[in-house]
N, C-alpha and C positions, 0 to 999 in steps of 0.2 A: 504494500500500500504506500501510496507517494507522501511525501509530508503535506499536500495539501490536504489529501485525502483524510490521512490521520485529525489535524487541524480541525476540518468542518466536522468530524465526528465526535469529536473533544466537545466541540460548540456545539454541538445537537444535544448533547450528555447535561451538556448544563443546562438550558433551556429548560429540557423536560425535566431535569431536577428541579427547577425551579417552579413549572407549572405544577407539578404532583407536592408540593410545599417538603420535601426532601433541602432543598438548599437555596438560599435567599441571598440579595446578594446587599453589601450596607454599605453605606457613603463611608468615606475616611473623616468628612469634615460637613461644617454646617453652618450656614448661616445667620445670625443671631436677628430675628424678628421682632418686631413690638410687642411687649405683655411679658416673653422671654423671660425667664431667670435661670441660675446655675440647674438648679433643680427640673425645673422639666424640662430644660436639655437633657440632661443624664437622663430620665423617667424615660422620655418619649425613645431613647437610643438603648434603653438593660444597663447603665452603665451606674459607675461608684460616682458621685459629686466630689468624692476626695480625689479621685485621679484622674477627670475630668478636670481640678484646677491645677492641679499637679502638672498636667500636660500644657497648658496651656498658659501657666505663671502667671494665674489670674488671686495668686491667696486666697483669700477668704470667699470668690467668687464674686463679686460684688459689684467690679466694676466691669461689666458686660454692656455693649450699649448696640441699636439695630444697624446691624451692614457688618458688623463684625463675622470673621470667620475662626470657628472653635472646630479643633481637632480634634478627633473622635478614635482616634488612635495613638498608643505610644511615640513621641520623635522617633522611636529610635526604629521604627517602620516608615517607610518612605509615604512622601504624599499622594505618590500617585497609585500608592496600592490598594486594591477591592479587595476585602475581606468578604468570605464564604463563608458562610456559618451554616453545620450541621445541626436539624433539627431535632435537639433533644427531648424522649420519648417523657411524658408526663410523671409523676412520682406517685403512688400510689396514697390515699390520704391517709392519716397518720392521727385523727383524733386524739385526743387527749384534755384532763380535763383543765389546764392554762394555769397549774399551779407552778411555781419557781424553779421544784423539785423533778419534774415530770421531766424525759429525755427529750430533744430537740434535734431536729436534723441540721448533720455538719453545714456550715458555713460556705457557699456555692465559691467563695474566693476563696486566699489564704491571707485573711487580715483579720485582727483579732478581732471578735464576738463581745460587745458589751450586754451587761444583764439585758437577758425577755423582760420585755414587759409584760406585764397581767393585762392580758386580752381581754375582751369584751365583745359578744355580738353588736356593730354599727346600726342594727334595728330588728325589729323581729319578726319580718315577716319570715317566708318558708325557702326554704333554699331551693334557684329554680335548675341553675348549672351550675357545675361541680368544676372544679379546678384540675384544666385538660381538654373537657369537656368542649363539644362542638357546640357554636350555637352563644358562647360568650363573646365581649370584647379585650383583649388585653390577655394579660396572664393571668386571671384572677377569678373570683366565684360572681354568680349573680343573684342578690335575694330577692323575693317580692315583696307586694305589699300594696298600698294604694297610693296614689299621685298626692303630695302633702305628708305622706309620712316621716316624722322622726328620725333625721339620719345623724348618730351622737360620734363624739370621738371615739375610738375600738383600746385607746389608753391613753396617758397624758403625752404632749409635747408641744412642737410649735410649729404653727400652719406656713411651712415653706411655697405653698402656691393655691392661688384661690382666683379661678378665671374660667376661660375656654377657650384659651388656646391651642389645646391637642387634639386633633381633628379626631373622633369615635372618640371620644369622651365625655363630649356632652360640657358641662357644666360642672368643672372638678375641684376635688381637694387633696391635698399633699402635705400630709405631716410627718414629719421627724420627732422620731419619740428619743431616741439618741445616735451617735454618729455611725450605728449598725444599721437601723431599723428605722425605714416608712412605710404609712398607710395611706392609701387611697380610696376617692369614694367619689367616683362618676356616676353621671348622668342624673344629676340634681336639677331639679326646678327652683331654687333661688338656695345663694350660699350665707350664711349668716357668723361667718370669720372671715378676715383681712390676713394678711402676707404678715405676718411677727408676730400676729396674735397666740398666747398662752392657750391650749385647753386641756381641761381634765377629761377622765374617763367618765362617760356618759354624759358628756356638755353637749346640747344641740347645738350641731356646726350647719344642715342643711336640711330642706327640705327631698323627699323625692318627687323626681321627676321619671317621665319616658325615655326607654332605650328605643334597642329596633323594634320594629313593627307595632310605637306606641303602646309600648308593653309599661308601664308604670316594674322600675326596678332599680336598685343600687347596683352597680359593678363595684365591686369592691378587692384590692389587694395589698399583700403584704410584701415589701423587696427587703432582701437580706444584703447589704454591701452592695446595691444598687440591683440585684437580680431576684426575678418574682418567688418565691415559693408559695406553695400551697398553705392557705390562710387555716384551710379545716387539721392542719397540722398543730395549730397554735391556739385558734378559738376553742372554751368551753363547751364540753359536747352538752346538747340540749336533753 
């Protein structure tokens, strides 16, 4: 077979990997929008916000402003290079009942793990998809419930993003409960915290709103060092 031959068959290879959602293909870099903060850059990208500013010699993240281009990979990977990322198969759920003592799955990096927080169900309706699951947005579970319902914080921290700027999100929220651990909660019908805002465990932060197909629901998930795990791993089994 001639090298061009080989070539377009390499290229067929990936295409259809990537049609059959086997292999996806991710920017190296991004450009900083209105609404933008450190935080759902990293969110929208799976990535850590500490090595996100680490990369990009932004410290504390802070000073980001719209036109800017943030790197989405290590320097020491070149710019012009496509990362491929294989799609890894879902983790089986792992309930438990959210006490301090309870076992935890490893840490998706290798950067230390500060203490679990004591989880909390974000509202009560009925869990509609499960984490893996077709049929959700994001990495994350979906609960029901009715349009106005009670959407609380799932433990304490402070609201790192509060808008709608991530397209299939809806109208979200993004807290950091410490520099291991965020919680998110799309597809809200009005948000009721601000960006620095304090909350405790079960402060209403949002109303619910509709997902797809006008379905009144929270998308809700947990990132451990910037990457999603399975929340039914962490939350109080009902």
């Amino acid at each position: 077979m001639s090298w061009r031959l080989m070539l377009a068959a390499a290229a067929m290879a990936l295409i259809a990997g990537c049609s059959s959602g086997a292999l996806q293909w991710e920017p190296d870099s991004y450009v900083v929008r209105d609404g933008d903060t450190l935080y759902s850059i990293a969110f929208r990208h799976g990535l850590d916000h500490r090595e996100l500013a680490r990369w990009n010699d932004l410290g504390q993240g802070r000073l980001i402003y719209p036109g800017q281009v943030i790197r989405l990979v290590p320097p020491s990977r070149g710019s012009s290079e496509i990362r491929v990322a294989t799609q890894k198969p879902a983790p089986k759920p792992e309930p438990s009942a959210g006490s301090a003592e309870a076992p935890r799955p490893a840490s998706p990096r290798n950067v230390a793990v500060q203490p679990v927080p004591r989880w909390r169900w974000p509202t009560t309706g009925p869990l509609l998809v499960g984490y893996g699951e077709r049929g959700g947005v994001g990495e994350g579970i979906s609960i029901g419930g009715k349009r106005g319902d009670a959407i609380v914080a799932a433990a304490e921290g402070r609201v790192v993003y509060s808008g709608s700027g991530l397209i299939g999100y809806g109208k979200l929220i993004i807290v950091k409960h410490n520099d291991t651990f965020l919680s998110a909660y799309g597809h809200n019908d009005a948000l009721y915290v601000e960006e620095g805002d304090l909350v405790k465990p079960g402060q209403r932060i949002a109303a619910m709103g509709e997902g797809p197909g006008r379905r009144p629901v929270l998308h809700f998930e947990i990132r451990l060092n910037g990457e999603p795990v399975n929340p039914l791993s962490y939350l109080p089994q009902r």
